[in-house]
C-alpha angles and dihedrals in degrees: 000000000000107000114257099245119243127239100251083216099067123044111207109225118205114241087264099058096051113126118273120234097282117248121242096231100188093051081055092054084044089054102053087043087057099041087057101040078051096047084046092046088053094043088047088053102042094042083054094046082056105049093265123147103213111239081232099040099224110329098123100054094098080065090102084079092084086071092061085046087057103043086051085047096054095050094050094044085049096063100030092050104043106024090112085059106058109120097015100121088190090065100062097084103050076048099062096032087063091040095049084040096047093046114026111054098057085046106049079052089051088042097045089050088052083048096049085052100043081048092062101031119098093198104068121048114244108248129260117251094249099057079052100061103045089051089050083070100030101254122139112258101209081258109128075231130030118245082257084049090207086057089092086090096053088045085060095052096036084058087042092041080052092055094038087053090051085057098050088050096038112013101191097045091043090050087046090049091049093049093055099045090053096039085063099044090053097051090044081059099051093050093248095120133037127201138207107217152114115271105263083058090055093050088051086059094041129107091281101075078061090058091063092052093050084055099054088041090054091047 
């Protein structure tokens, strides 16, 4: 059969060369910014809490900043990177996979050399299995600090990826979840509602969970 002439205007491409979900070049640059002001925060503290004189004095203890970048950051990639998927019940579970493939490795690494510490030190108490079990899937112990005592912020976006997931499987329910989540923090912030709870229920109710709102808002 003779071939149907192309517009030499348009050029077909095949499926495989479309073009990818473009990169925002200038978050990934925030969040290595953040994830360096963070790592200096953490070596200021620990070379004080050890007699140490920093060779900077203290210039990096505004570092913990970076946390309030990520927790903005998670809430605006969320959105931009899954709002063609809301309502789509089929989604949820590459959603969690990448979410479960992107987080928990690194961190199961971080969590068995704590173990291994906690394992030869005579110092701290080696945890129970069952605080074991509930960090190994980011979930709060009942502990004030995670065995991976920086863990307390994952604990926070695994808790806001589990709500976001919610959205993408039942929008409404999962909006209405987020909503509440951040209506009580808020109260909590402005000193209209006081609760009665340990401290990693406090930090859930905290100004973070605001951060990820401000996140969606701005996406």
């Amino acid at each position: 059969m003779p071939s149907t002439p192309q517009d030499p205007g348009r050029t077909a491409l095949p499926p495989s060369s479309a073009a990818p979900r473009p990169r925002l070049a200038s978050l990934q640059v925030g969040r290595g910014v953040a994830a360096l002001l963070v790592l200096l925060y953490h070596a200021h503290g620990h070379l004080e809490l050890n007699g140490v004189h920093p060779p900077l004095g203290s210039w990096f203890r505004f570092g913990h900043v970076g946390v309030d970048y990520f927790f903005v950051l998670s809430g605006f990639v969320m959105l931009h990177a899954h709002r063609a998927e809301l309502g789509r019940p089929g989604a949820t579970r590459g959603y969690v996979v990448k979410r479960a493939v992107r987080l928990l490795p690194m961190y199961w690494l971080a969590l068995g050399v704590c173990l291994a510490l906690r394992a030869v030190s005579s110092g701290s108490p080696f945890p129970e299995v069952r605080e074991i079990a509930l960090d190994l899937v980011l979930v709060p112990n009942g502990a004030e600090t995670p065995i991976v005592g920086v863990a307390w912020s994952l604990h926070l976006e695994v808790f806001f990826y589990a709500l976001f997931g919610l959205v993408l499987w039942r929008p409404t329910i999962g909006r209405l979840a987020l909503a509440g989540w951040f209506a009580v923090s808020l109260l909590r912030g402005l000193g209209l509602l006081e609760l009665e709870a340990g401290p990693a229920v406090h930090r859930w109710l905290s100004g973070y969970p605001l951060q990820f709102g401000l996140g969606l808002l701005v996406a």
